[in-house]
C-alpha angles and dihedrals in degrees: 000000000000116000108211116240118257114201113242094027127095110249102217097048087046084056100059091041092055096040103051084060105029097096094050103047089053088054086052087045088053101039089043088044085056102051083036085057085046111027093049112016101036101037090046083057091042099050139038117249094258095051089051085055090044087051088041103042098070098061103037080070093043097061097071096067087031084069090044088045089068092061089211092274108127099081097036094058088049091059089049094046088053083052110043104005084167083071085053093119095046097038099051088037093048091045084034081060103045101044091048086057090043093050082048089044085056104062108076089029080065092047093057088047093053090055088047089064097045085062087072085036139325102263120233094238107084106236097240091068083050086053100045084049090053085061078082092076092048087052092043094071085081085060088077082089080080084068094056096052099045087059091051086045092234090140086152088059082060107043090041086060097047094042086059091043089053088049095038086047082046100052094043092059093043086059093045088055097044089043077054084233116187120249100271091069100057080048094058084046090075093063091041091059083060091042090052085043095058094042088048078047098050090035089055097052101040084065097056092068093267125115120197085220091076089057117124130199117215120194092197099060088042100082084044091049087047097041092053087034111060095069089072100035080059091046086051092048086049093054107048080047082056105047104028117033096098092068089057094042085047087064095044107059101030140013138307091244090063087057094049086059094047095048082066102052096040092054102057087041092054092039084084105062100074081085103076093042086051096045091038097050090041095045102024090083088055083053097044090051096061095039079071102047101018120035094179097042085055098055077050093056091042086055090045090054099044086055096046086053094047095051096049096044099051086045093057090042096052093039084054107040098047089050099040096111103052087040086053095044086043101052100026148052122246105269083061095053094091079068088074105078092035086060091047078057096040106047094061080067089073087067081067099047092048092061087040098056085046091041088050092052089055099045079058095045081055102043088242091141101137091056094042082062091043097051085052093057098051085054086056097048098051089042095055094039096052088047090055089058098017093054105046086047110036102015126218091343089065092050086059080050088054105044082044101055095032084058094053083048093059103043092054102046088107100072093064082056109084091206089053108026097106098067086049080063101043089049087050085056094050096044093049089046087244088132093045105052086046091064095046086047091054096048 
């Protein structure tokens, strides 16, 4: 497998990070291509626009205290185990307990939430399938496994689970929709993908010689694991704010059946962004190296991402928007067909999550946490505030204006900040193709 060559990175070392992982992430392409045919394509042909928003409604409000059910903890616990892996029983059955009280804790959080929102208007999905998709934040306490094997960088292990999960989720609602099951089951489902994820999970590391059994909570870590853990329970607040609020406001100012629509769109817009993540995670070693060695060489290779994330997103997006409306005639019925020119708006959105995902790596390469946070609740905010006017005016295709310019917001939140303002400008050059037309110049 050749990996292309990307100007300002050396070849060979691109080539083991690419490669360690090739085989895998084609495995996650392929398993996420096949919920993607199911979860989108053949539910949205199985079902009217206003039964998908019903489906998808539910867990586009639980997300929010899915993300506070964490507590933050995941990465934290990574971070000990690396530290005292001797303390590995104590320290997952301690986080395993708090995050199963705080998914309990949840339920009826999400329930009063869910009243909240009937106040603007009742939504269409009945609260008691908001309630059974909030289970998923009860099962997720297992997920804290991840945590070990991430320590243990056994990141393959992980995929390799979550790869099976998406097929097994897949094939279950295939079956549901062939058995021609009523909505309530699909709904269920939902729980039932969290409930696959934790047995790969145990399985997994039962395997590996552990047993949960020997788990042990201890009351005097937990204020510690709590103290150093909220900052990033509140970041991953911030982010599903961020990313997903538009579904909920959707619902709240029009009709299921308009979020039915929208689900579409924004799904084969945010398919894409496993790609800088990907790329980032694969390249950023190779930037961080010469940070320590070449500061200058590793402005250079800041520039050169940025402009790799800038190419590849603009030609997804154009590749998307100016084809949205064969790709919509092709995968969906008619009723479907007014998603088309909201995903021609909402996938230029991804230009911006592309920096972002770059732009993210370096603020943490830089210990610039606080205003990594900060630049994600600004993006909230905007985006909440232009869907309260954009929605009610311009509909759900208001709601793709909003998420696109919240998003450029965001990402460029940095420029207004002296310490990081450079790489604002850096990231302007890339998005305008300044950089880029430097380099072909030079050549």
């Amino acid at each position: 497998m050749r990996i292309p060559n990307i100007p300002g990175f050396d070849q060979q070392a691109l080539e083991k990070y690419f490669k360690n992982t090739g085989w895998l992430l084609i495995a996650r392409v392929g398993s996420m291509a096949v919920k993607f045919l199911v979860n989108s394509v053949l539910l949205s042909h199985y079902f009217d626009a206003t039964e998908y928003g019903i489906l998808g409604y539910p867990m586009a409000i639980v997300t929010f205290t899915m993300a506070a059910a964490t507590l933050g903890l995941d990465g934290f616990i990574t971070r000990e185990l690396l530290n005292h892996p001797e303390r590995k029983d104590t320290l997952l059955g301690t986080a395993f307990w708090l995050r199963l009280i705080a998914g309990l804790i949840t339920l009826p959080l999400i329930y009063g939430i869910y009243r909240l929102v009937s106040l603007v208007k009742p939504p269409d999905s009945p609260v008691n399938y908001v309630l059974i998709v909030a289970l998923v934040a009860v099962v997720q306490s297992v997920n804290i496994i991840d945590s070990f094997f991430q320590s243990k960088v056994q990141g393959k292990s992980i995929m390799l689970v979550q790869v099976s999960g998406n097929i097994m989720s897949a094939l279950i609602k295939l079956v549901f929709i062939l058995l021609k099951l009523p909505l309530i089951w699909f709904v269920w489902s939902l729980v039932g993908d969290a409930v696959l994820l934790a047995i790969g999970y145990i399985i997994l590391y039962k395997k590996e010689g552990n047993h949960i059994r020997n788990w042990k909570y201890d009351g005097r870590i937990t204020g510690y694991l709590l103290k150093h853990s909220w900052p990033l329970a509140f970041s991953a607040v911030l982010v599903t704010i961020y990313m997903k609020i538009d579904q909920v406001m959707i619902e709240m100012y029009l009709k299921a059946a308009q979020l039915g629509i929208y689900l579409n769109a924004a799904a084969l817009s945010e398919n894409w962004y496993f790609i800088p993540v990907a790329i980032v995670t694969s390249v950023f070693p190779a930037i961080m190296h010469a940070r320590k060695t070449d500061i200058d060489r590793y402005y250079k290779r800041l520039q050169n991402m940025y402009d790799l994330m800038v190419v590849l997103s603009v030609v997804i997006a154009l590749f998307m928007s100016l084809g949205s409306d064969l790709i919509f005639h092709l995968l969906y019925k008619k009723q479907y067909w007014p998603g088309a020119p909201v995903l021609s708006v909402h996938v230029w959105a991804g230009v911006f999550v592309f920096l972002g995902s770059a732009s993210g790596q370096y603020l943490i390469a830089e210990g610039y946490f606080k205003l990594s946070m900060l630049r994600t609740g600004i993006g909230a905010v905007v985006n909440i505030v232009l869907n309260i006017f954009f929605i009610p005016a311009y509909g759900i295709i208001g709601a793709a204006y909003a998420t696109l310019i919240a998003y450029a917001v965001a990402t460029f939140f940095i420029i207004f900040i002296p310490q990081t303002r450079r790489q604002g400008i850096m990231m302007l050059k890339s998005l305008f193709l300044i950089s880029l037309f430097q380099k072909l110049i030079k050549h």
